[in-house]
C-alpha positions in Angstrom: 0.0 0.0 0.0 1.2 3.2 -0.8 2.2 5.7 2.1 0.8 9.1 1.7 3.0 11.5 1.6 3.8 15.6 2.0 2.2 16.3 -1.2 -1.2 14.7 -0.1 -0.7 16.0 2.8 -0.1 19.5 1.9 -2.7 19.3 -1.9 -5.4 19.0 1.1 -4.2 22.5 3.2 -2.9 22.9 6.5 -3.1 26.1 7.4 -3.8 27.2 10.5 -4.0 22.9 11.5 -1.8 21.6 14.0 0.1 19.6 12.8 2.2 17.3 15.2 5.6 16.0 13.2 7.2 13.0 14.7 11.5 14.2 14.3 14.5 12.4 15.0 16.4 14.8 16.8 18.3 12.6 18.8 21.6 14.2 18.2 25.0 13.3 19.9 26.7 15.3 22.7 29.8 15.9 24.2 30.0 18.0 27.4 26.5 18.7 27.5 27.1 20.2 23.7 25.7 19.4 20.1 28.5 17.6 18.8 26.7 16.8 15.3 23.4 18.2 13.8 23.3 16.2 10.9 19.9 15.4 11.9 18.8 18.5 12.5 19.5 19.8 9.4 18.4 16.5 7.8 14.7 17.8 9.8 14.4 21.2 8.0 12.6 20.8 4.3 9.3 18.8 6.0 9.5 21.6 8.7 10.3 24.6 6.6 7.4 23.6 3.6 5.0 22.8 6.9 5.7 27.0 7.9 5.6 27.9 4.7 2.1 26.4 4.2 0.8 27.9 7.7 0.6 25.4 9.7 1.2 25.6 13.5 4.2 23.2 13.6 4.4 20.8 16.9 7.5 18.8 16.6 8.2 16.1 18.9 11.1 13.8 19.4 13.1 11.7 21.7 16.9 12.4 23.1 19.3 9.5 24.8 17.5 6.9 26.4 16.6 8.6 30.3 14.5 5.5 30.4 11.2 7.5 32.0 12.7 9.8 33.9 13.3 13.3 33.8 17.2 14.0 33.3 18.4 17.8 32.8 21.2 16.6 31.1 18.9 15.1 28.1 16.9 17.8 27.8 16.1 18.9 23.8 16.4 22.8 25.0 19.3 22.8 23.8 18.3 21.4 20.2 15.2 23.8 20.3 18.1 26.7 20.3 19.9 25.1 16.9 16.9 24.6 15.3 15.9 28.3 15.6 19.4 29.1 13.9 19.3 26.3 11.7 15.7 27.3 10.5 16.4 31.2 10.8 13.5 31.8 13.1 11.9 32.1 16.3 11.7 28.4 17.8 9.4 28.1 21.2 10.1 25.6 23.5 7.6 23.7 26.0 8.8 21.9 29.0 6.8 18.9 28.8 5.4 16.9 25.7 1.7 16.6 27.5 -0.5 18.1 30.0 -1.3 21.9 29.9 2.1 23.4 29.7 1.8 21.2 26.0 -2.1 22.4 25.6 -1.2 25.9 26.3 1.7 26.4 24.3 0.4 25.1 21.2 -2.6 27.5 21.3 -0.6 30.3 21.7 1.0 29.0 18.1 0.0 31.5 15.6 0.0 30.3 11.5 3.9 29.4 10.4 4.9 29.1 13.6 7.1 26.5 14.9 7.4 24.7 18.7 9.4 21.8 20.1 8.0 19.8 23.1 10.5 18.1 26.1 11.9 15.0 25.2 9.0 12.0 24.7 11.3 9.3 26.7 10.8 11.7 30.1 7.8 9.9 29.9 7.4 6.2 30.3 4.6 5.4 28.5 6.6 6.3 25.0 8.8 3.6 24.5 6.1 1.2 25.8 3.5 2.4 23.6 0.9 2.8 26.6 -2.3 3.7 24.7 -3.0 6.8 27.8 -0.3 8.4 26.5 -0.3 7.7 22.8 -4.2 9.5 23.1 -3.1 12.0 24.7 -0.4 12.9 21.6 -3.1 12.3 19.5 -5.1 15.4 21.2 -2.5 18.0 20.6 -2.7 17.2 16.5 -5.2 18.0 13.6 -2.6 16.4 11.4 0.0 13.5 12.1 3.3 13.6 10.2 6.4 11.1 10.5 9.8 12.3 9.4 11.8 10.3 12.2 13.3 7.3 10.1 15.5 6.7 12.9 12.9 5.2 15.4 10.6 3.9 12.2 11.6 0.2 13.4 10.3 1.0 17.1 6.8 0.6 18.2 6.3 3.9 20.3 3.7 5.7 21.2 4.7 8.7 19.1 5.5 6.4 16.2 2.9 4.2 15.7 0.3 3.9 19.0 -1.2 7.8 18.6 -1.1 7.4 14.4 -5.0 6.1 14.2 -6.2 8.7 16.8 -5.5 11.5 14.6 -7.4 12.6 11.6 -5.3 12.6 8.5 -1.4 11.5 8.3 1.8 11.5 5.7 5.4 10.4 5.8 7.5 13.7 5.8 9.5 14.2 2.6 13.1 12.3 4.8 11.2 9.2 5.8 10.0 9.6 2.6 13.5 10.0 0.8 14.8 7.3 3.5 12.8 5.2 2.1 13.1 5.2 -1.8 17.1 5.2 -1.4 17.1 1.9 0.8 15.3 0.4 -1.7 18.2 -0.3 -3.8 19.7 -2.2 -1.1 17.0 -5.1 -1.1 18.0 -5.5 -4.8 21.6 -4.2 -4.8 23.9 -4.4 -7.9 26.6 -7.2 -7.3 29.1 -7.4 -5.7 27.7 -6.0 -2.6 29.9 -4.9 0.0 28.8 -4.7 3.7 30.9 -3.1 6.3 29.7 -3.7 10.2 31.1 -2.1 13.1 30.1 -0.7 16.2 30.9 -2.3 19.7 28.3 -5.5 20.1 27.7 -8.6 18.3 24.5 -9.0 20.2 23.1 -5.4 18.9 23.2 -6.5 15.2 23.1 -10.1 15.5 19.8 -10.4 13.4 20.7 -7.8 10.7 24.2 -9.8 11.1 22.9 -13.0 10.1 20.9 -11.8 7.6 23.4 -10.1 6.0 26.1 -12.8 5.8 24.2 -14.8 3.6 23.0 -11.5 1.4 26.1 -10.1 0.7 29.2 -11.4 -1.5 31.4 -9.7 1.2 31.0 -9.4 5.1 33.4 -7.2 6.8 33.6 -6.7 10.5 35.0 -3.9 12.6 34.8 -2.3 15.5 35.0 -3.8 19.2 32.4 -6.5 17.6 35.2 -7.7 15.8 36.5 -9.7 18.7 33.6 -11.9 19.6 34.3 -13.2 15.7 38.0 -13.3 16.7 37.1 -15.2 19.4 35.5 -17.6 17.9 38.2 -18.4 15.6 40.4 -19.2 19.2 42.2 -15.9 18.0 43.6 -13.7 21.4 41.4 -10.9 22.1 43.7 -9.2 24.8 41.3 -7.5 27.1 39.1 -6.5 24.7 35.1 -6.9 24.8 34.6 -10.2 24.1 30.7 -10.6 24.1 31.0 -14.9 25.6 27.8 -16.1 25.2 27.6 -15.4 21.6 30.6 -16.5 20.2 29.6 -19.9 19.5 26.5 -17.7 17.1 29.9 -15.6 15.4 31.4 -19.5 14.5 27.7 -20.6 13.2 27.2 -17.4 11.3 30.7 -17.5 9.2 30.3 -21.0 8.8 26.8 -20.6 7.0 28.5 -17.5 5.0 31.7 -19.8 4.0 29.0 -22.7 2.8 26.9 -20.3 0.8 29.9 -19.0 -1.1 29.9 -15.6 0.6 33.3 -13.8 2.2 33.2 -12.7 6.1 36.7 -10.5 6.6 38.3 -9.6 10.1 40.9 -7.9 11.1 44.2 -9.0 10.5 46.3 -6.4 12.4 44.9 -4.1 15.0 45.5 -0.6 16.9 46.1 -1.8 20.6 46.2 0.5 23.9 46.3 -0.7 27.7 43.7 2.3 28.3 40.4 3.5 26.0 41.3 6.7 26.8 42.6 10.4 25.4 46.6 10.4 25.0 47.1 6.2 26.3 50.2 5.3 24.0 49.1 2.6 21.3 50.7 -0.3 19.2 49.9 -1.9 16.1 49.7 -5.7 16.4 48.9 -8.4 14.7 48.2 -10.5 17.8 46.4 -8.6 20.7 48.6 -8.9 23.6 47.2 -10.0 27.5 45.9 -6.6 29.0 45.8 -4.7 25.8 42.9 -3.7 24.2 41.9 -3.6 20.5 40.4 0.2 20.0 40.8 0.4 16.0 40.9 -1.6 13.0 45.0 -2.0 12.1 46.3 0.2 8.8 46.5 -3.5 6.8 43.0 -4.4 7.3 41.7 -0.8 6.9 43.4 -1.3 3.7 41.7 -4.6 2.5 38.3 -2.9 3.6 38.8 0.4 1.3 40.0 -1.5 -1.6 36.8 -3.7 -1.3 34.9 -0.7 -1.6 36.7 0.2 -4.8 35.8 -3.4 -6.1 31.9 -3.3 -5.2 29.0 -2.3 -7.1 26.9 -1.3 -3.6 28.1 -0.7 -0.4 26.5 -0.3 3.0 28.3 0.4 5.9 26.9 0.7 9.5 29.3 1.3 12.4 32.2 2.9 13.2 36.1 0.8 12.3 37.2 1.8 16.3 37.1 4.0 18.8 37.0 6.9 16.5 35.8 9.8 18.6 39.7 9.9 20.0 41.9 11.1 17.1 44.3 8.3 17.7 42.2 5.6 17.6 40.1 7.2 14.0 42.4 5.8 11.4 40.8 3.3 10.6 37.3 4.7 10.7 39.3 7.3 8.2 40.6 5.1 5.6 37.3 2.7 5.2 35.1 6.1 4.7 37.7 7.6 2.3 37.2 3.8 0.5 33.6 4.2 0.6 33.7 8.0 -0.6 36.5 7.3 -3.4 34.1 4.3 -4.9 32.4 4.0 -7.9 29.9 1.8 -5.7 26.2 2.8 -5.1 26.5 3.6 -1.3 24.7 4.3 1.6 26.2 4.8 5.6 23.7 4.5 8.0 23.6 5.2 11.7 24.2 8.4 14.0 28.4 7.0 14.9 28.8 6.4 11.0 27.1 9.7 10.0 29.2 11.4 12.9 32.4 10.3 11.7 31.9 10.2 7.5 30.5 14.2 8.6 34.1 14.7 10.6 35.7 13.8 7.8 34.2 16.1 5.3 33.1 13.3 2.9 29.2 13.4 3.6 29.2 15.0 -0.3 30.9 11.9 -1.3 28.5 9.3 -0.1 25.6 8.4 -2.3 23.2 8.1 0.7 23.8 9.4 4.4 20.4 7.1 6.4 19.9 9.1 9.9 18.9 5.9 10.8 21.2 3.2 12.0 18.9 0.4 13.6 16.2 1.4 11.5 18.3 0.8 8.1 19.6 -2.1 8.7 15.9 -3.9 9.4 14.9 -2.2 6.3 17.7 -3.7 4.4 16.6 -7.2 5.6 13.4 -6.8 4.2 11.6 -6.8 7.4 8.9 -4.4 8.2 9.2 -1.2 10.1 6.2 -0.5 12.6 6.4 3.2 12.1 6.2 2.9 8.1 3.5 0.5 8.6 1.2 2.9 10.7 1.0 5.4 8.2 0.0 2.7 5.4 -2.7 1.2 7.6 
């Protein structure tokens, strides 16, 4: 079924409507700081054609993970202040996301104008999709608009519970661009590339095994690496080994190897004795007792980058290393300069991989940046997202 989208949305009028749009502005911080906006900025045309139009723009969306509590420290105050100078207006912010401080700042919305509630997840009922609270969404919106890709494979209140409680609804023009660039991947020109990284086996393990068998190459970085290490009875040092799944690593690479399919590790790696600012490192090709593996080593990073150069498609998801300390980024560095310098259809995906190809300066280079890491790769598998499916129900 086909999704509806801005253009319905916006053929029918808004003006004057409020219309509640579902963001991901779950940026990263350092010190309390923005230390990427890439998905702010990524959040402007669906806002910006909304003001234009004359609606009265409620935009909600979740920050960190304070687990139902109310935590300062994730407050989106300080995202309400970079979207005012990101938009190049006046941005109002509400300090909760219901109740009457919500009811009474969204009257006071004139036509074109723009507010941001407090962060959903200071409210339990949000990630548990309590139906209380998804209602009581529902009543601050004439119109319902998704443009949070991000949190499209959760089943949340704001993402799929409150969606049949309000009148009409659309995918915003990112979900609706996230969408129609994925696509290639679930019928990707040959030979597909896939780069994983990031620090747990057991947070990709589906999309892993899944994508072992899809793709003609496998490549594994980032502290994950290890539990695959490990499983090859390969010293780990003092690195995270995840225990209770390496026997599912050995499984996985074994069904790879028997359907023809690659699965690369690392063959050298940057060591250090502390994951830490200025701790002296060591490239090794063996991970010493005490030492642990931060970063992909410069061979390996190699072998990655000049797969890139060989594929047709590439996806990569998750950081090479420990790449938000300069010393442990090289590897990181090298596979995105591989990706970037490729011929390959591409797509990154995820906020660490976004964070780090942005860094770099290469997000030109990229065919397509996903703001959505978990949410990309269940799309790629072909399974479905709850948040896609609301709006087509």
């Amino acid at each position: 079924m086909a999704i509806p989208g801005l253009e319905n949305l916006l053929a029918t009028g808004v003006r004057g409507e409020r219309v509640f749009v579902r963001s991901d502005l779950n940026v990263p911080l350092a010190a309390g700081a923005i230390a990427d906006d890439a998905r702010i900025v990524a959040s402007l045309p669906t806002l910006r054609r909304l003001l234009t139009a004359g609606a009265r723009v409620v935009v909600a969306s979740h920050l960190g993970r304070p687990k139902g509590q109310r935590r300062p420290a994730l407050s989106l105050r300080p995202v309400a202040q970079r979207l005012a100078e990101r938009l190049g207006r006046g941005v109002s912010f509400c300090e909760d996301c219901i109740g009457e401080p919500a009811r009474s700042a969204i009257d006071a919305l004139g036509e074109g104008q723009l507010l941001l509630l407090e962060n959903l997840r200071f409210h339990a009922g949000e990630e548990a999709d309590d139906p209380d609270f998804a209602r009581t969404l529902a009543g601050l919106a004439d119109v319902y608009v998704n443009d949070a890709f991000g949190t499209a494979h959760r089943t949340h209140a704001s993402t799929v519970g409150m969606v049949p409680f309000v009148p009409r609804a659309a995918a915003g023009e990112l979900l609706a661009s996230e969408l129609e660039h994925l696509r290639v991947m679930r019928e990707p020109k040959r030979p597909l590339l896939v780069v994983i990284g990031g620090s747990k086996v057991s947070s990709k393990l589906g999309a892993l095994e899944s994508l072992a068998l899809e793709a003609d190459v496998l490549a594994v970085g980032g502290a994950m690496a290890y539990t695959f290490l490990a499983a090859e009875n390969r010293p780990t040092g003092a690195s995270l080994v995840e225990p209770e799944l390496v026997e599912a690593a050995r499984v996985l690479m074994a069904a790879a190897e028997a359907s023809g399919r690659r699965v690369l590790l690392p063959t050298d790696h940057v060591v250090a004795q502390r994951v830490e600012e200025g701790a002296p490192t060591r490239v090794v090709e063996t991970i010493p007792d005490g030492w642990f593996g931060v970063d992909i080593g410069p061979t390996t990073a190699k072998t990655y980058a000049e797969e890139a150069a060989r594929a047709k498609t590439v996806f990569w998801n998750g950081p090479m290393g420990v790449f938000e300390i300069d010393a442990f980024a090289a590897g990181t560095r090298t596979v995105a300069e591989g990706v970037a310098g490729s011929a390959a259809t591409s797509v990154v995906g995820g906020g660490d991989s976004l964070a780090a190809v942005h860094s770099l300066g290469l997000g030109d280079c990229i065919g397509h940046l996903s703001t959505g890491g978990g949410a990309s790769l269940e799309f790629v598998q072909g399974l479905t997202l709850p948040g896609v499916a609301a709006l087509e129900h």
